[in-house]
matplotlib code that plots the C-alpha trace (Angstrom):
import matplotlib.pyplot as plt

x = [-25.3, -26.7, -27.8, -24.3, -23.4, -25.6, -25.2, -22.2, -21.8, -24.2, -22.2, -19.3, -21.4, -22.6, -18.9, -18.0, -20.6, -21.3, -17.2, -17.0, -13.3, -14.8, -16.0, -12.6, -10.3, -12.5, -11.9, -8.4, -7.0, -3.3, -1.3, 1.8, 4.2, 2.7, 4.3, 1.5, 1.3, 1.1, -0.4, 0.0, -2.7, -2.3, 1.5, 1.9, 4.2, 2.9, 3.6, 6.7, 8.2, 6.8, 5.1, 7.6, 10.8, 8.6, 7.7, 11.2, 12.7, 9.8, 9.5, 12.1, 11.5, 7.1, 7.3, 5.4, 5.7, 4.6, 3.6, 1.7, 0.9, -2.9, -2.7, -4.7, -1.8, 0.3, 3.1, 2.8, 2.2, 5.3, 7.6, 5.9, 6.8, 10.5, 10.5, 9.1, 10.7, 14.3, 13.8, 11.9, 14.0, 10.3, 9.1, 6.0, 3.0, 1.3, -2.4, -4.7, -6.9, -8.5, -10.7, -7.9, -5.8, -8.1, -9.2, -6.0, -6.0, -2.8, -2.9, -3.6, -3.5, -3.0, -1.8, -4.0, -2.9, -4.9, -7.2, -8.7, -12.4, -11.3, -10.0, -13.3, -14.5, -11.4, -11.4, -14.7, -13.4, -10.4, -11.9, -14.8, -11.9, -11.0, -8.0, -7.0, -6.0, -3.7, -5.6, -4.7, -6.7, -8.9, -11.0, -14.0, -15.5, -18.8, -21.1, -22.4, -19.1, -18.5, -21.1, -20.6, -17.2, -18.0, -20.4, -18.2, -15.5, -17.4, -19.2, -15.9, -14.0, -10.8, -8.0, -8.0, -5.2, -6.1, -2.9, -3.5, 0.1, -0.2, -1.8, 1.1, 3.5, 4.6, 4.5, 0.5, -0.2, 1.5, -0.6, -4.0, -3.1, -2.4, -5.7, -7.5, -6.3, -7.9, -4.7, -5.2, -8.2, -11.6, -10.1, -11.1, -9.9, -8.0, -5.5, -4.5, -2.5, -0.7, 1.0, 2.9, 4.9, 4.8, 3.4, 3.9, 2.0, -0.3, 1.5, 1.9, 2.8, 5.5, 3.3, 0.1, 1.7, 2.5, -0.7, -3.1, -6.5, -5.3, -2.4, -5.2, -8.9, -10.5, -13.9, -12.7, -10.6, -14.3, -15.9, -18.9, -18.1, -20.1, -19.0, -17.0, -14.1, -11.0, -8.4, -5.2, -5.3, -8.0, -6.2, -3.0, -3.7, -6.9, -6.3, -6.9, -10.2, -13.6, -15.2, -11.8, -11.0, -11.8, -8.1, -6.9, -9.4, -9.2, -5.3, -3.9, -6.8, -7.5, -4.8, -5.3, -8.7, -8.0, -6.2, -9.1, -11.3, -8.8, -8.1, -11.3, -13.3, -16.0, -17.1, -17.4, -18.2, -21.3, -21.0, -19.0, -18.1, -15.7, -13.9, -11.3, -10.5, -7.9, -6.0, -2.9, -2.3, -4.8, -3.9, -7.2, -8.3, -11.6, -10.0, -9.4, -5.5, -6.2, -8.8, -10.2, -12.0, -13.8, -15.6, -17.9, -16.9, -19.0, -21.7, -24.8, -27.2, -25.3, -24.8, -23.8, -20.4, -17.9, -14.7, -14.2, -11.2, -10.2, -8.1, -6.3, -4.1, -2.5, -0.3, 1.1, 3.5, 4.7, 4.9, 4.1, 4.2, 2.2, 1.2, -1.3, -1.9, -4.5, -5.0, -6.8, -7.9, -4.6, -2.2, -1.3, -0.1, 2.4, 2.8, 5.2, 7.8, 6.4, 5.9, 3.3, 3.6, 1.3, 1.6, -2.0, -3.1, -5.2, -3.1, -3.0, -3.7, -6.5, -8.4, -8.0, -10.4, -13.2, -12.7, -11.2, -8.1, -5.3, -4.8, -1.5, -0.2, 3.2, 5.1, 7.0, 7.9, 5.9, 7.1, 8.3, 10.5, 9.5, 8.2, 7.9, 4.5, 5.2, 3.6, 6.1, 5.5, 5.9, 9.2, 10.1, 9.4, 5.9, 4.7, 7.1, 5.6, 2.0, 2.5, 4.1, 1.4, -0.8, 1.5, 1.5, -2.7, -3.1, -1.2, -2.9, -6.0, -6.0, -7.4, -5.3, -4.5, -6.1, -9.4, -12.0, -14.2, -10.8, -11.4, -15.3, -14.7, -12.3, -14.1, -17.2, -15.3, -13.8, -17.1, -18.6, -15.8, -16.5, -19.7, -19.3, -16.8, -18.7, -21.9, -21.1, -23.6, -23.1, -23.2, -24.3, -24.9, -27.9, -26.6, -29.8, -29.3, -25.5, -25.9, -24.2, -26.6, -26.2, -29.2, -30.8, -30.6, -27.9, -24.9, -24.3, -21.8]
y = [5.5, 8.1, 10.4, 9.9, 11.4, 14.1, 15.4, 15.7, 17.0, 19.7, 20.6, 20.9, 23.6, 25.6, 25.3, 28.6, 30.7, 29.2, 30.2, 33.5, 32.6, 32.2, 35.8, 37.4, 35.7, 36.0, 39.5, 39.1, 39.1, 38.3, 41.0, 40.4, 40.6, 39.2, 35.9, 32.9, 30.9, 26.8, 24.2, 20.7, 18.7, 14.9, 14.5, 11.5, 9.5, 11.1, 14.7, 13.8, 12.4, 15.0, 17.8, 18.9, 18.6, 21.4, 23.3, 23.6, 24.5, 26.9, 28.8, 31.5, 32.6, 32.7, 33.9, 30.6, 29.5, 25.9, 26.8, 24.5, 20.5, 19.2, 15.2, 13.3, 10.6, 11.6, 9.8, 11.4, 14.7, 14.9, 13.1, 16.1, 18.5, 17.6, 16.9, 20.1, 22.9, 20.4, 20.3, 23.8, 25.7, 27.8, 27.3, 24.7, 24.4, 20.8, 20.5, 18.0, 18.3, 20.6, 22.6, 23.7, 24.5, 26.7, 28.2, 29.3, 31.7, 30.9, 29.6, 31.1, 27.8, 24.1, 20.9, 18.1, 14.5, 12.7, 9.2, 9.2, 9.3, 12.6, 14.8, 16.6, 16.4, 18.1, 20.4, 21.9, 22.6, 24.3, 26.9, 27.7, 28.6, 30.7, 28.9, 28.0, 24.6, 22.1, 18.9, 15.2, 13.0, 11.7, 14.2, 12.5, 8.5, 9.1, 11.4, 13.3, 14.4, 14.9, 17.4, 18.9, 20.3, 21.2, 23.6, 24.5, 25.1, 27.6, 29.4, 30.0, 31.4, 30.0, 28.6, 24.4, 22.7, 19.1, 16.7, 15.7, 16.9, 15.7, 19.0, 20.6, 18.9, 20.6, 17.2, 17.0, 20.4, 19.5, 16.6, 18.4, 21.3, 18.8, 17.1, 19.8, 21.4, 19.1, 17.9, 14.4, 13.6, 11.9, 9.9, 6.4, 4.7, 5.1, 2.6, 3.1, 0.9, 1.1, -2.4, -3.1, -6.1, -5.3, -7.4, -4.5, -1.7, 0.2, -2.1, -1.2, -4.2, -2.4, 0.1, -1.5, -3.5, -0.9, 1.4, 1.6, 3.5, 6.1, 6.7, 8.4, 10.0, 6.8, 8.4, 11.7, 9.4, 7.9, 11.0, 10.7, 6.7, 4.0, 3.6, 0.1, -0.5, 0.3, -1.1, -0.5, -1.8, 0.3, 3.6, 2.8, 0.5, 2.5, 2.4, -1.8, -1.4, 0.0, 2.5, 4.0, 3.9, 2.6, 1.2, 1.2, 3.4, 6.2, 5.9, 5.4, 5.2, 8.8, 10.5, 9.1, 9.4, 12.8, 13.5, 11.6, 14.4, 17.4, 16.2, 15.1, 18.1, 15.5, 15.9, 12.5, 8.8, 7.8, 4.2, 2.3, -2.2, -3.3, -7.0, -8.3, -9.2, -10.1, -12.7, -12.8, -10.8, -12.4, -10.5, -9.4, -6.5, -5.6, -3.6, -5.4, -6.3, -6.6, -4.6, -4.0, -1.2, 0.0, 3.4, 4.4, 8.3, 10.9, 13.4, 12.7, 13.9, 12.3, 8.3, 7.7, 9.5, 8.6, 6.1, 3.6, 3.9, 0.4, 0.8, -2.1, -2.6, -5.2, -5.6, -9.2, -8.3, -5.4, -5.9, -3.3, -0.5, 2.6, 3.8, 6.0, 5.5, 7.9, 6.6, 8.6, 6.9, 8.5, 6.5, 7.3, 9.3, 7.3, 9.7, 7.2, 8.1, 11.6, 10.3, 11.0, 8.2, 7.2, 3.8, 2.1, 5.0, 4.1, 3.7, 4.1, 0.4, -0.1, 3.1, 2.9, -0.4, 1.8, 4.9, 6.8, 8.7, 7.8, 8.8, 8.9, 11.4, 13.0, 11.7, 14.1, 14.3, 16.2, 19.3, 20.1, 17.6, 14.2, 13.4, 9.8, 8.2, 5.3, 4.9, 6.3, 9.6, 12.4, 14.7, 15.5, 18.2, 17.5, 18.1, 20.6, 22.5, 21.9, 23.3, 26.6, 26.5, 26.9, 29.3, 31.2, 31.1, 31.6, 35.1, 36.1, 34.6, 33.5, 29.7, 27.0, 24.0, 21.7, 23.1, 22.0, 20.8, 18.9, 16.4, 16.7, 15.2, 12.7, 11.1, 10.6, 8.5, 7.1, 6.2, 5.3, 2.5, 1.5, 1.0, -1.2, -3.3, -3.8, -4.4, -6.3, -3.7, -1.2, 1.9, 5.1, 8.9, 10.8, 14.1, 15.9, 15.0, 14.5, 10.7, 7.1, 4.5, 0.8, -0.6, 2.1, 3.1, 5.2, 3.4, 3.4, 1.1]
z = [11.4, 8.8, 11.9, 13.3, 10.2, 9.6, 13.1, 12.5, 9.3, 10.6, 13.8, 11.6, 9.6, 12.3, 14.3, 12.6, 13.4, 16.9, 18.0, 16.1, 15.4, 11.2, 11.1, 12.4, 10.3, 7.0, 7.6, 8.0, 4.4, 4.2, 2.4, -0.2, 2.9, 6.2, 7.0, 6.5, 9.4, 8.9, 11.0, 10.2, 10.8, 11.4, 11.7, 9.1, 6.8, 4.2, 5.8, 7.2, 3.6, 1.5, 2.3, 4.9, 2.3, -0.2, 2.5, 3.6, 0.4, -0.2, 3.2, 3.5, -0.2, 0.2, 3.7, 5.0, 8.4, 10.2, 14.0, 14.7, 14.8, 15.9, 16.5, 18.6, 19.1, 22.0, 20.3, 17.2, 18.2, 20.3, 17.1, 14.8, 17.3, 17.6, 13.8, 12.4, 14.8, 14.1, 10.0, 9.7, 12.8, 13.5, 17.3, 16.9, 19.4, 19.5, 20.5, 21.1, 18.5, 15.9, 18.1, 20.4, 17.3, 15.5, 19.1, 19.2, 16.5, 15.4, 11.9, 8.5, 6.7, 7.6, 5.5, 6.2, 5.9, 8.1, 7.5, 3.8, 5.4, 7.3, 4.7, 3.9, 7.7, 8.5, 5.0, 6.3, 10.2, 8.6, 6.1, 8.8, 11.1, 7.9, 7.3, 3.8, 2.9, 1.7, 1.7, 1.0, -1.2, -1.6, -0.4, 0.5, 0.7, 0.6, -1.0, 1.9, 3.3, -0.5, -0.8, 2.8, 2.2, -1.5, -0.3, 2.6, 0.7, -1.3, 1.4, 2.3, -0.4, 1.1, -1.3, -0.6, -3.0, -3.4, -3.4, -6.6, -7.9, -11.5, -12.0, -11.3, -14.1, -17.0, -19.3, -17.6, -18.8, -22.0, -22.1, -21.1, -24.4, -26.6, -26.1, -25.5, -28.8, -30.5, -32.5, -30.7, -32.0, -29.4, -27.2, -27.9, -24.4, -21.6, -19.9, -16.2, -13.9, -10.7, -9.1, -6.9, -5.1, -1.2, 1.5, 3.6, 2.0, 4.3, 7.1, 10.6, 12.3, 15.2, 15.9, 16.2, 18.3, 20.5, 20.7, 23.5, 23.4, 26.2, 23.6, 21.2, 20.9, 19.3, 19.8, 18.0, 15.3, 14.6, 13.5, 11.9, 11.4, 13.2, 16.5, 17.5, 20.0, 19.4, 17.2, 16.3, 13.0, 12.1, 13.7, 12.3, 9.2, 8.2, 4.3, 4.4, 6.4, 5.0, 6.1, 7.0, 3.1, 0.1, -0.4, -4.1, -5.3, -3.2, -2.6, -6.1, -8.7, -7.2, -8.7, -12.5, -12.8, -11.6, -15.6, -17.3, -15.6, -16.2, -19.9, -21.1, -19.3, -18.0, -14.2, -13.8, -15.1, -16.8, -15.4, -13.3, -13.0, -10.7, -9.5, -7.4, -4.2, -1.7, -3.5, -2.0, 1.3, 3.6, 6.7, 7.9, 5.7, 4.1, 1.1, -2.5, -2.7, -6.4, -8.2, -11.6, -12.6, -16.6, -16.8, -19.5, -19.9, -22.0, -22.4, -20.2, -23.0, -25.7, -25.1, -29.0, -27.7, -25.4, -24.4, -21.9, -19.2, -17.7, -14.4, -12.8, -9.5, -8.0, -4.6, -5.9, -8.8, -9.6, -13.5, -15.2, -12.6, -12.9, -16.5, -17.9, -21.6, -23.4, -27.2, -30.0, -34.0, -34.5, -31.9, -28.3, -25.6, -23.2, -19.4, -18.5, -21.3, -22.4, -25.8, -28.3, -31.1, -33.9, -32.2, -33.3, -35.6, -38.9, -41.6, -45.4, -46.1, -43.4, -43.9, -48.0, -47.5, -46.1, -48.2, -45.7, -45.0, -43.0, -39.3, -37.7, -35.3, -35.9, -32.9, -30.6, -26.4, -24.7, -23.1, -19.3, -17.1, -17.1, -13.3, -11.2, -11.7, -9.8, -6.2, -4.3, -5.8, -2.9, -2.2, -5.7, -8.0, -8.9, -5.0, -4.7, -7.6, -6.2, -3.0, -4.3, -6.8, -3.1, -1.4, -4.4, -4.9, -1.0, -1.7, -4.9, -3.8, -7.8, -8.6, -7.8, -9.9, -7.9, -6.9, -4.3, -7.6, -9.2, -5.1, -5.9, -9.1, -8.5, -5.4, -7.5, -9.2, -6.4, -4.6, -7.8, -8.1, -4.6, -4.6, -7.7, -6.1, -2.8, -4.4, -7.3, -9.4, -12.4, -10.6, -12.3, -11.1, -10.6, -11.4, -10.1, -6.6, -6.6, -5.6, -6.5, -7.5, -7.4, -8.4, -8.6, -5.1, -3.0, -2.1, 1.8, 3.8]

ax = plt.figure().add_subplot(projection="3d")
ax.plot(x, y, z, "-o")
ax.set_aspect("equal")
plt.show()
């Protein structure tokens, strides 16, 4: 299984070099006026429902173009044909897969919304064919690929926009200021939740129904994965199935630890403890339909200093949605309402008993529109303003708001909540060699 991997991690490295196509497009630099040619790789839901309503509304004004969609579904690639020349009104070429698309010399850029384990896999083909990218998250499940198309990525010096759209909200960068200011005060503990009520989330039932292995490339859907036979559920239903994807953490925890990272300015947990299970939807999946995890956040050198971050999920009842609650000695910041409050501040009474002064934030809203947290988050104005934040950074060739090290960091914590789940272990990191511990040792599936 780890050969499997590495082999192909390390054919994925050499790809660019071995083709030549890397060296002729890294020379070609695209000026303020040539039209940027899109491919769209894996032709999803996601891509379908939100990425392709941005890029229309964005298109004629940045001079973007989608020409292209790589999918190694027959059935899909033909739908995401049809779909993207109809909704878009550019000519579109399918191909087969990623080699034949970046053979082609065709693209500038691609959008990649494929299976959560193959977003750094298919991160580092794309910016060795000296493509920039827009890439879904998570980026990666597992430390290796992790670190593969971190360094790829860089090599590269192409622009790769994670999905993680919070970054571009106004109220997030409100949010980030205000912390970062100082005017909020340490922040004491973080409260994250995401729930929902759906017994069909992640579902595929029609279609896997329907597939047949000489519909798809199984063998190139694998990757780097162990190999087994084929199954549909695990090709169509991959987010309930590990290896495919962690589930909850990697789908929906993803995105909030994202702002505890961004806010905070910590790269990534101290140490991780995790429980759940599938409680309610016993349907055949691997992945937690209810999970619960706490993080211990703070300087490395400095363990007299930090906060914890408690994250919970559940598919059974939807009660209390998705919220993301930061609170200070001084009170709270609420995302889900935009409000800063003194809610749970020390007051006069209590901190007169100690000798101390009172400690209440003045309450205010928080500046810029206030955008959907909830789970369905996609084609509004918070991806719409992430992916002309990457049209306009592809141009410029200036940072992005979701950079390659925003994924890095977030799948740490990711993999780091994994891990503690599957094993039952505090996890930790060893930040010399870039690896997640459970008990001491590095986590593999």
């Amino acid at each position: 299984m780890d050969n499997t991997r590495r082999e192909f991690i390390k054919k994925s490295l050499m790809a660019g070099v071995a083709t030549g196509i890397s060296a002729s497009s890294y020379a070609r630099i695209i000026g303020s006026n040539d039209r940027v040619r899109v491919g769209c790789v894996g032709f999803s839901d996601r891509h379908r429902s939100s990425h392709v309503s941005s890029f229309k509304a964005l298109q004629k004004e940045m001079n973007f173009e989608m020409v292209a969609v790589s999918d190694i579904w027959n059935k899909r690639r033909d739908e995401g044909q049809a779909y993207l020349q109809k909704e878009l009104g550019s000519k579109v070429t399918k191909f087969m897969n990623n080699e034949e698309l970046y053979a082609s010399n065709s693209v500038d850029a691609v959008m990649i919304s494929t299976a959560d384990f193959q977003h750094a896999l298919h991160t580092i083909e794309a910016v060795q064919a000296g493509c920039d990218v827009y890439a879904e998250k998570p980026l990666a499940e597992t430390m290796e690929d992790n670190r593969a198309v971190l360094k790829a990525v860089k090599d590269s010096g192409k622009i790769v926009q994670i999905g993680s759209q919070r970054r571009s909200g106004a109220n997030y960068h409100a949010a980030a200021n205000y912390i970062q200011s100082g005017k909020f005060g340490d922040i004491v503990m973080v409260e994250l939740m995401w729930n929902v009520n759906q017994p069909g989330r992640w579902r595929r039932p029609e279609l896997v129904a329907n597939l047949k292995e000489s519909d798809v490339d199984w063998k190139r859907y694998l990757m780097n994965r162990p190999y087994e036979d084929f199954d549909p559920r695990k090709y169509l239903e991959y987010r309930l199935f590990w290896p495919y994807s962690s589930g909850i953490p990697g789908q929906w925890m993803s995105h909030q630890i994202d702002t505890v990272h961004w806010f905070s300015g910590l790269p990534h947990p101290r140490s991780v403890v995790a429980n759940g299970g599938i409680y309610q939807w016993k349907d055949g999946r691997s992945n937690a339909d209810t999970l619960t995890v706490v993080f211990d956040y703070g300087p490395l050198d400095d363990l007299s200093k930090g906060f914890q971050v408690q994250f919970t999920s559940r598919f059974s009842n939807s009660a209390g949605g998705t919220k993301e609650l930061y609170y200070s000695n001084g009170g709270m910041i609420n995302l889900d309402t935009n409000e800063i409050s003194d809610n749970g501040g020390l007051t006069q009474r209590m901190a007169s008993q100690m000798g101390m002064k009172e400690n209440r934030l003045t309450p205010m809203t928080l500046e810029g529109e206030k955008v959907e947290t909830g789970a369905n988050t996609g084609g509004d104005s918070l991806t719409l303003n992430h992916v002309r934040n990457w049209m306009e950074c592809v141009r410029s060739r200036k940072k992005n708001n979701a950079p390659i090290e925003a994924g890095y960091q977030h799948s740490i914590a990711t993999i780091m909540s994994n891990a503690a789940y599957r094993t039952g272990q505090r996890v930790t990191f060893d930040q010399v060699n870039q690896e997640v511990l459970a008990g001491g040792v590095p986590f593999k599936y």
